[in-house]
C-alpha positions in Angstrom: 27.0 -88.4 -102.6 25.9 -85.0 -101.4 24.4 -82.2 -103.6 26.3 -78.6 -103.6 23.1 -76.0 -104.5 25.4 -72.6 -104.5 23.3 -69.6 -103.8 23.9 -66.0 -103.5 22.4 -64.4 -100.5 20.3 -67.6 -100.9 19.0 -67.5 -104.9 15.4 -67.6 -103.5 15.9 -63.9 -102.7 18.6 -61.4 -104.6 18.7 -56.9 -103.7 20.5 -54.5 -104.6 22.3 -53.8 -100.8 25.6 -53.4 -101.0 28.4 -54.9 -98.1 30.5 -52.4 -97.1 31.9 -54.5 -94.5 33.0 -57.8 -92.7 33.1 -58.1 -88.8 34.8 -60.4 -87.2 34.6 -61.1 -83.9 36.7 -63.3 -81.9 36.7 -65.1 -78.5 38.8 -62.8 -76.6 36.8 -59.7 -77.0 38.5 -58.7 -80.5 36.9 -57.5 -83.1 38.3 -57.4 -86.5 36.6 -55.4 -89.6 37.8 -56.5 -93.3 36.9 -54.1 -96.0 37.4 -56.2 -98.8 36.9 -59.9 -98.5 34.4 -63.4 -98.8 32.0 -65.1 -96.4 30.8 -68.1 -97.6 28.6 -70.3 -95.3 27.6 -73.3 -96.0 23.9 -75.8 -94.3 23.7 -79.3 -94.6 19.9 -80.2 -95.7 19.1 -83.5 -94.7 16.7 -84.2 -97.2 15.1 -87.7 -97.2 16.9 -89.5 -100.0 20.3 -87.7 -100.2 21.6 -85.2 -98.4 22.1 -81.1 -100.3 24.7 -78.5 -98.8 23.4 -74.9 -99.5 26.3 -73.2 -99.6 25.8 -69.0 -99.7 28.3 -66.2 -100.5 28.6 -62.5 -99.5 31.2 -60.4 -100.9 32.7 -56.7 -99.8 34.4 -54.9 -102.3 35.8 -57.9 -104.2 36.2 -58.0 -108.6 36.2 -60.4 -110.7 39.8 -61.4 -110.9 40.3 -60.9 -107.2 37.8 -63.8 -106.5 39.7 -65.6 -108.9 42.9 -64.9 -106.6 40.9 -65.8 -103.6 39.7 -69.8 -104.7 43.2 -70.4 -106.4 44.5 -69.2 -102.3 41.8 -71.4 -100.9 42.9 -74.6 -103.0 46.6 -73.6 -102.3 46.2 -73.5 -98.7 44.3 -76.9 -98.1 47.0 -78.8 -100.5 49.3 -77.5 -98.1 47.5 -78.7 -95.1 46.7 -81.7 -96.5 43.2 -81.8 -96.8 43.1 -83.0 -100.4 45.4 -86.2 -99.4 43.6 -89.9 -98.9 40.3 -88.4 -100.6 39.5 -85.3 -97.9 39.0 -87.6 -95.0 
């Protein structure tokens, strides 16, 4: 089973910047920016009993019941592609 450590910018390190912010840049040239939205990136640390996910957030703009919003979208969306049926596989 793999360990989830969540971090924020990485725990090891927290500041007071502030994202103003999100670029996204696609493969045909485009380039989107997102005032308001999530990030979250995730590294898989292949430690030598068990493997750990570091998982790290940055937010632009976003409140407390709007993240709320966000995860309950996020869950919604991979029932509906089926990513929660036979166990995630």
């Amino acid at each position: 089973m793999k360990k989830i450590r969540g971090t924020d910018k990485g725990s090891e390190r927290m500041d007071n910047r502030n994202i103003t912010s999100i670029v996204v840049n696609y493969d045909n040239g485009e380039i989107e920016t997102l005032n308001k939205g999530i990030v979250v990136g995730y590294d898989e640390i292949d430690n030598e009993e068990k493997k750990t996910i570091k998982v790290s957030y940055r937010m632009c703009d976003i409140k407390g019941n709007e993240l709320a919003m966000v995860v309950k979208s996020i869950i919604a969306l991979a029932h509906k592609l089926g990513i929660f049926d036979n166990g995630g596989r």
